[in-house]
C-alpha positions in Angstrom: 54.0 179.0 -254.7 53.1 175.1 -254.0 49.5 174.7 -253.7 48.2 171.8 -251.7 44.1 171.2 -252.0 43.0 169.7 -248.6 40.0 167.0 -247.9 37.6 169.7 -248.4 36.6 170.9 -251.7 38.0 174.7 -252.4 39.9 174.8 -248.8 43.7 174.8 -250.5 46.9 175.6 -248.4 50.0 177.6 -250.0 53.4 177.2 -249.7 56.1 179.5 -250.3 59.5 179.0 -250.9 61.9 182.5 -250.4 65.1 183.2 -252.5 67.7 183.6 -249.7 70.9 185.0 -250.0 73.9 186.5 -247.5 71.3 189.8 -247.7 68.5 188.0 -246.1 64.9 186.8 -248.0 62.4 187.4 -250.7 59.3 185.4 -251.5 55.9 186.4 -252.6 53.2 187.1 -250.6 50.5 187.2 -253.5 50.5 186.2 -257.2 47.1 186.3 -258.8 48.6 184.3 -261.5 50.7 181.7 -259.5 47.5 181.2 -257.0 44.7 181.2 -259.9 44.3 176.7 -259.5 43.1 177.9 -256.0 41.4 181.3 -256.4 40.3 180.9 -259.9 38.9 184.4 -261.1 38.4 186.7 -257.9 39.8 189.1 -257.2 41.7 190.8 -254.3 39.4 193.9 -253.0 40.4 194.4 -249.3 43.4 193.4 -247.5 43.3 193.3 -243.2 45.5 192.9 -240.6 45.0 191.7 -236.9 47.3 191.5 -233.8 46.8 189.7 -231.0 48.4 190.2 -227.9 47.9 186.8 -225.5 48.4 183.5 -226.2 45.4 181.0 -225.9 43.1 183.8 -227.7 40.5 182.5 -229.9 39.0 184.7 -232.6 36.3 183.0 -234.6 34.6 181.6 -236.0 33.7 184.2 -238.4 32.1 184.4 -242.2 30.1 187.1 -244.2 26.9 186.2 -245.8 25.8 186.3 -248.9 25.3 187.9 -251.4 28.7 189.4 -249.3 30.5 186.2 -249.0 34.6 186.3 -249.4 37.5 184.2 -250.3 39.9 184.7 -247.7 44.0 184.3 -247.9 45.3 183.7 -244.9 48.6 184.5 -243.7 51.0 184.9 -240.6 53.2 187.5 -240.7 54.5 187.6 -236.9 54.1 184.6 -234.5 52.4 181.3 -234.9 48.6 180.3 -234.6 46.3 177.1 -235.1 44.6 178.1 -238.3 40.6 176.5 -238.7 38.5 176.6 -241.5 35.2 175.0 -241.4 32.8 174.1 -244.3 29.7 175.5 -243.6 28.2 175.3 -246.9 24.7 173.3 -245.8 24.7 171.2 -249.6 28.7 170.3 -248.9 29.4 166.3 -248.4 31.7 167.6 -245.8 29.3 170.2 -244.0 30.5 171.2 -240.6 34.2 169.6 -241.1 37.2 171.5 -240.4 40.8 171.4 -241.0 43.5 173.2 -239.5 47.2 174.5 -239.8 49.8 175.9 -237.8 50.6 179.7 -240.0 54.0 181.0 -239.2 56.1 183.9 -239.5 58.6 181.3 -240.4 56.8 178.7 -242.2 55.1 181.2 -244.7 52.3 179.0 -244.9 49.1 180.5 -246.4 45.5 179.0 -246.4 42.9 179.4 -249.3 39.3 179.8 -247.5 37.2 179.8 -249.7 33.4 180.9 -249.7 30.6 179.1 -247.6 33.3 178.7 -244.8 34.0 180.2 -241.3 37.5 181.5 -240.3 39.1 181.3 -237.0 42.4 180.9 -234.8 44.3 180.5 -231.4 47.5 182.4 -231.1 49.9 179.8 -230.0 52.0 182.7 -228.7 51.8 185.8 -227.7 52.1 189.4 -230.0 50.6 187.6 -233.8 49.7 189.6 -236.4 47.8 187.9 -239.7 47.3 189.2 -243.0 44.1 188.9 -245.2 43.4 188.9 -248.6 39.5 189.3 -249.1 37.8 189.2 -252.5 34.6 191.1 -250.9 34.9 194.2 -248.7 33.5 193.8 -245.1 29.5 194.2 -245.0 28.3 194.5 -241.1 25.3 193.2 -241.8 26.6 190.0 -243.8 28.8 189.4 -240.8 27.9 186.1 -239.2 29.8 183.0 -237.3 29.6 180.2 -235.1 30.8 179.4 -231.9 34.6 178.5 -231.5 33.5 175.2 -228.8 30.4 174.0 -231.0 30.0 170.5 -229.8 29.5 169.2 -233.1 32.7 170.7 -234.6 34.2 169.1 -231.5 37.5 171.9 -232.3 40.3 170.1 -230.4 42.2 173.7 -229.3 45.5 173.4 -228.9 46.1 175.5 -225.9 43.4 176.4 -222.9 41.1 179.2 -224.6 42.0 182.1 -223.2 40.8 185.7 -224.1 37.3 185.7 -226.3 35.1 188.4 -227.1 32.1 188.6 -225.9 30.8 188.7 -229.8 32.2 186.0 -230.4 30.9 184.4 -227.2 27.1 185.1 -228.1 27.9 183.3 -231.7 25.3 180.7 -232.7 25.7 176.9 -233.2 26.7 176.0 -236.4 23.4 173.2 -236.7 21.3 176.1 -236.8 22.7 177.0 -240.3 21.8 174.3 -242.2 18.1 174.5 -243.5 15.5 172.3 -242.1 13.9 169.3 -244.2 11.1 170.0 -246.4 7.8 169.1 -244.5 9.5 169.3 -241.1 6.8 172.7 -239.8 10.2 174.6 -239.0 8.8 177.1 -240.8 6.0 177.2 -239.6 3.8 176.3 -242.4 2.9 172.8 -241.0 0.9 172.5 -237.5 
């Protein structure tokens, strides 16, 4: 596994390489060994899948809360989609910057989302299925996000969004996550 750290802190993505013979292929999916530079000492606790049927779907952009936030591992085991994390971690020098990858069946790609970010994808074609690795089981009312065509994220989508739920529709802003200024009366203590 080749791990690559991108421009923002704890967002890392993996590479693997399969053995391939006249048989067909073998490669690793997870070692907790081989990815500790990039997951340090968590540990997997829940692992998802998710299909999605069109292309042009958007699902995102999602996080959990703390004391509930996860480390996600991200990876595309049928199809291809546009991968986005974004830093939403208010004290972060890069808060509300994302970066994004194409995750393939056949590139094996994986990205390393780390805690204080939102997740979210387009399926580039139709019938994907991803794979996640979470070190923090899902909490319902931990679950947050932020809308997939923030202005300020400014998202450049590959394709025309198509299918969105409505969830994910009624999403807040991602401004409205980062604490107001000491003094400012945004919470009410100041008239």
């Amino acid at each position: 596994m080749n791990i690559t750290p991108t421009a923002l802190p704890g967002l890392s993505v993996v590479d693997t390489t399969p053995f391939c013979d006249h048989r067909g292929e073998f490669s690793r999916a997870f070692c907790e060994r081989e990815l500790a530079p990039a997951i340090g000492e968590r540990h997997v606790v829940q692992i998802s899948l998710s299909s999605t049927r069109l292309a042009g779907t958007v699902r995102g952009l999602h996080f959990q809360r703390a004391p509930h936030a996860e480390m996600k591992l991200v990876r595309c085991l049928r199809g291809r989609v546009w991968d986005v994390a974004v830093d939403l971690r208010p004290a972060s020098p890069t808060f509300l910057r994302w970066h994004a990858e194409e995750l393939s069946a056949a590139n094996r790609r994986m990205l390393v989302i780390p805690e204080g970010f939102a997740h979210g994808f387009q399926t580039l074609e139709a019938d994907c299925e991803l794979l996640y690795l979470m070190t923090e089981a899902y909490e319902p009312g931990s679950a947050a996000g932020v809308r997939w065509d923030d202005p300020a994220l400014a998202i450049p989508w590959p394709l025309p969004v198509g299918d969105i739920s409505a969830q994910d529709l009624a999403l807040p802003l991602a401004a409205a996550l980062r604490p107001a200024p000491a003094g400012s009366g945004a919470d009410g203590a100041h008239r």
